[in-house]
C-alpha positions as CSV (number, residue, x, y, z in Angstrom):
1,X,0.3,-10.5,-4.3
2,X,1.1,-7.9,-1.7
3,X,3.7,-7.9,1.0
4,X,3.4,-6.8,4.5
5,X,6.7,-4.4,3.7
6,X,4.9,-3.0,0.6
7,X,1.6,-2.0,2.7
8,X,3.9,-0.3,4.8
9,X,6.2,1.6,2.3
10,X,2.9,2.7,0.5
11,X,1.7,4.0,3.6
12,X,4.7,5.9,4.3
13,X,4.5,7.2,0.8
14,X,1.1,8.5,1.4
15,X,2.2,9.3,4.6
16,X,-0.9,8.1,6.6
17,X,-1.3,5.4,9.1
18,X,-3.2,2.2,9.6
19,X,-6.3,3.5,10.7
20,X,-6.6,5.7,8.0
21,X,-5.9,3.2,5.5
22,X,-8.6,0.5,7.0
23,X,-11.3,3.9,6.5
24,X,-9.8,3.8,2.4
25,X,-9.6,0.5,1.7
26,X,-12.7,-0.6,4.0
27,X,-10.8,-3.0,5.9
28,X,-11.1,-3.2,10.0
29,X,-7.9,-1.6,11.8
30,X,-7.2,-4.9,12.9
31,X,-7.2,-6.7,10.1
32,X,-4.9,-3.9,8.6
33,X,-2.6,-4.3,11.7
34,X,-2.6,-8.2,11.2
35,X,-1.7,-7.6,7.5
36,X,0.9,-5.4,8.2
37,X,2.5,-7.9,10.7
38,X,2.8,-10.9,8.8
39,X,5.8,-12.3,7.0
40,X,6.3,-12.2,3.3
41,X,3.7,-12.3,0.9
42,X,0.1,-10.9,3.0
43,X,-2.3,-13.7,3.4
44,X,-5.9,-13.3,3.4
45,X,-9.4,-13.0,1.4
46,X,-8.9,-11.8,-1.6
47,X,-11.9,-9.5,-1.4
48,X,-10.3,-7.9,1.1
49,X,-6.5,-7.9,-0.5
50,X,-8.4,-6.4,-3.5
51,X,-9.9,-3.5,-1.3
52,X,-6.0,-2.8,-0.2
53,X,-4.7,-2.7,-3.4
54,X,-7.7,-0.8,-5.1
55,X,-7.1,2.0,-2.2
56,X,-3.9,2.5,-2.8
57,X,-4.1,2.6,-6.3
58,X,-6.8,5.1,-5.7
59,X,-4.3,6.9,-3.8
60,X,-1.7,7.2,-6.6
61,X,0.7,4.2,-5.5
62,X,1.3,1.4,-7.3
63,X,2.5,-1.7,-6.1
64,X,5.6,-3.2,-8.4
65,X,5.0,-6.8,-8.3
66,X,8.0,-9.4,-8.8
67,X,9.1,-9.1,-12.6
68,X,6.9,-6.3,-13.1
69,X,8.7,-3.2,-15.0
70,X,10.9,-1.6,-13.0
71,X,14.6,-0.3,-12.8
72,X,16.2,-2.7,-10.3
73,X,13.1,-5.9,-11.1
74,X,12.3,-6.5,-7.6
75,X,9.3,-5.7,-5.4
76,X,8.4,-1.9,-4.0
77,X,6.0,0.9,-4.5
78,X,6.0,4.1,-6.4
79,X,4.4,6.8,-7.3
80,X,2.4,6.6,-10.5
81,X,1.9,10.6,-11.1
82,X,4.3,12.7,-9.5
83,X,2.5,13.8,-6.4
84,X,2.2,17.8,-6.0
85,X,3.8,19.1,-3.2
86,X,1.7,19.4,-0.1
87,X,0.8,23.2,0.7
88,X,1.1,24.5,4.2
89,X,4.7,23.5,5.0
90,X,6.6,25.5,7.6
């Protein structure tokens, strides 16, 4: 399961935006943006939840599922690597 709160953390982590996540996940933009706007838990095919969640972990985030190790136990995303720090800054 995926939330519409976690897609949008991720992205933020990432730091891209919805259109650029439909082109790495293979998702339409709108089906991204209807993701994004739902409540709770995101609904949907699972072929196409998988392609989210299979980006992203492509990406370097994971996705911290409920009960899933992690300091606090809840929901949320991290990094799995620490990410490098992005060149041209300034």
């Amino acid at each position: 399961m995926i939330t519409a709160a976690q897609m949008r953390a991720a992205r933020a982590l990432l730091g891209i935006d919805q259109r650029q996540l439909a082109e790495l996940s293979g998702v339409s933009l709108p089906t991204i943006q209807r993701m994004e706007a739902s409540e709770g838990n995101v609904r949907g095919v699972v072929d196409t939840l998988t392609k989210v969640v299979e980006a992203f972990d492509r990406a370097g985030v994971e996705l911290i599922g409920d009960h899933a190790v992690s300091r606090e136990g809840g929901r949320g995303v991290r990094f799995k690597t620490p990410r490098a720090p992005e060149s041209g800054a300034g």
